[in-house]
N, C-alpha and C positions, 0 to 999 in steps of 0.2 A: 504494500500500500504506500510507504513511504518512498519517496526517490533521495536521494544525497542532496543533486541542486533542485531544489523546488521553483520554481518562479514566483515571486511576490510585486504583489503591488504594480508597479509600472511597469516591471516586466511582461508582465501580461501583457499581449495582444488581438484575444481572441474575441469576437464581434461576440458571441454569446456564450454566457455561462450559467451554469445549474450552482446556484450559489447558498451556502448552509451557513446559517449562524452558529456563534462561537456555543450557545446551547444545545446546537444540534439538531434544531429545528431548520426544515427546507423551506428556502424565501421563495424558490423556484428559480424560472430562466432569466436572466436578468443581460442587460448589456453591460461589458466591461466596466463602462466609466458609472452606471449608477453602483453596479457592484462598490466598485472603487468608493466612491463617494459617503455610502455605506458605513465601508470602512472606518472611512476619515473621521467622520461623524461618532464613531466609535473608539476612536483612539485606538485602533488595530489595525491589524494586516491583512490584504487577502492575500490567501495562499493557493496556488493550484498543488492539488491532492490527488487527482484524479486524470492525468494529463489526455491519456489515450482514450479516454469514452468522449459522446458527441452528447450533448456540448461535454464540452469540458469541468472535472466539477472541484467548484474554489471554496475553501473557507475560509472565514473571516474568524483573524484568530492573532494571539500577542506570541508573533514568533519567535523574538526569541526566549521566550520562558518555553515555546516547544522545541525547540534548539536545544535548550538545557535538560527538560525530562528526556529527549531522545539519548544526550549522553551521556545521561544518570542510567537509564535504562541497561543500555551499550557496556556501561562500566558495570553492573551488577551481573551482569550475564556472565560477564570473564570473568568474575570473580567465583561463581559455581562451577568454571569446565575445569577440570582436571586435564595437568599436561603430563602424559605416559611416558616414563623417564624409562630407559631402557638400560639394568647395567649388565656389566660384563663379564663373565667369572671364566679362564681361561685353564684347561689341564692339560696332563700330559699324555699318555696311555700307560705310562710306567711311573705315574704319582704314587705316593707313601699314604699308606691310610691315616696321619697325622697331617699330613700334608691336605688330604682332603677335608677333612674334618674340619681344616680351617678355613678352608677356600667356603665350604657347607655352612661354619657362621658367618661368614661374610654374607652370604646370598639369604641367610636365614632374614637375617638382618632387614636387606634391602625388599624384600617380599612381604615382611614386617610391615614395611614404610607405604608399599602397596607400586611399587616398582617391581616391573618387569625383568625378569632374570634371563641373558641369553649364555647359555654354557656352550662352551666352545674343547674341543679335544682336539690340538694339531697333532700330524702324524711326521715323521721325518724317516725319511729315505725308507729303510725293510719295514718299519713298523706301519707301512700301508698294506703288506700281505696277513697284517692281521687286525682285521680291523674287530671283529671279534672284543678286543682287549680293550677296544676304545667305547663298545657299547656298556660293558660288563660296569666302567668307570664311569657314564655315565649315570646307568642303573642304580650304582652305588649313592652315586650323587644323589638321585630324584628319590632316592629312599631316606637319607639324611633330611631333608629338607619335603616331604608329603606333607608335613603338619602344618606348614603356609603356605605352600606353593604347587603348582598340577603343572605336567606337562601339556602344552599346546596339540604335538604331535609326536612321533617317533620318533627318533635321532636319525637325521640322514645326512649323509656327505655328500660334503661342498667341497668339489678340489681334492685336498690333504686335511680339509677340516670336517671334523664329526659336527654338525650342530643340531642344539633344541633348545626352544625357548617355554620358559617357566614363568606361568603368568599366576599372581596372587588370591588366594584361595578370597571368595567373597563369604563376610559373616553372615 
């Protein structure tokens, strides 16, 4: 409904308009300049609101106090959307169960905070004829950490690299 540039007031040039008071009430079709006049007489704005219907439809309205609600609006909306932060927890095929165990709080942690976990296993040179060893590690992993966090999908390989991503368990 809204557009970014509205045309006000003088901008207008449309011979007829279907013109609404700032109550909401339809004065009906009206020419520009009585619309205008209207207005003036009003200590307000007309606004086209409506650009692409025939006539055209204008309200008569204190723009910018709706300039202000629309960016009070705008600012309260971004302040609900959550931005999905994505980290990163990297292994080996041949990690130390201490060694996972830590990498596992780290990710416990971040799953915790309601961030996305992508685990990653590079392979280097022979250790891609078994890759076997690299799902076995991730396994490990997605069992350490079940209690906040699900796998997406499978572990599939990209390249040299095992990957899956672990999205936070919802309460």
């Amino acid at each position: 409904m809204i557009i970014k540039e509205q045309q006000i007031n003088e901008q207008i040039r449309d011979k007829e308009l279907r013109v609404i008071d700032e109550d909401g009430t339809q004065l009906g079709i009206l020419s520009a300049k009585e619309a205008q006049n209207l207005a003036t007489q009003k200590n307000l704005d007309l606004v086209k609101i409506s650009p692409n219907a025939n006539p055209p439809v204008c309200k008569i309205m204190d723009f910018g106090k709706f300039k202000y609600e629309m960016a009070k609006k705008e600012k309260e909306s971004k302040k609900k959307q959550k931005v999905v932060v994505i980290k990163e927890v990297r292994l080996r095929p041949s990690i130390e169960e201490h060694d996972l165990s830590t990498k596992a709080k780290m990710a416990y942690k971040f799953l915790e905070n309601g961030d996305k976990v992508k685990v990653s296993v590079r392979f280097r040179g022979r250790e891609l004829g078994h890759k076997e060893i690299g799902v076995e590690v991730i396994n490990k992993f997605i069992d350490l950490v079940k209690e906040v966090g699900t796998p997406d999908r499978a572990p599939r390989l990209e390249g040299n690299t095992m990957i899956v991503m672990l999205d936070p368990k919802k309460n």
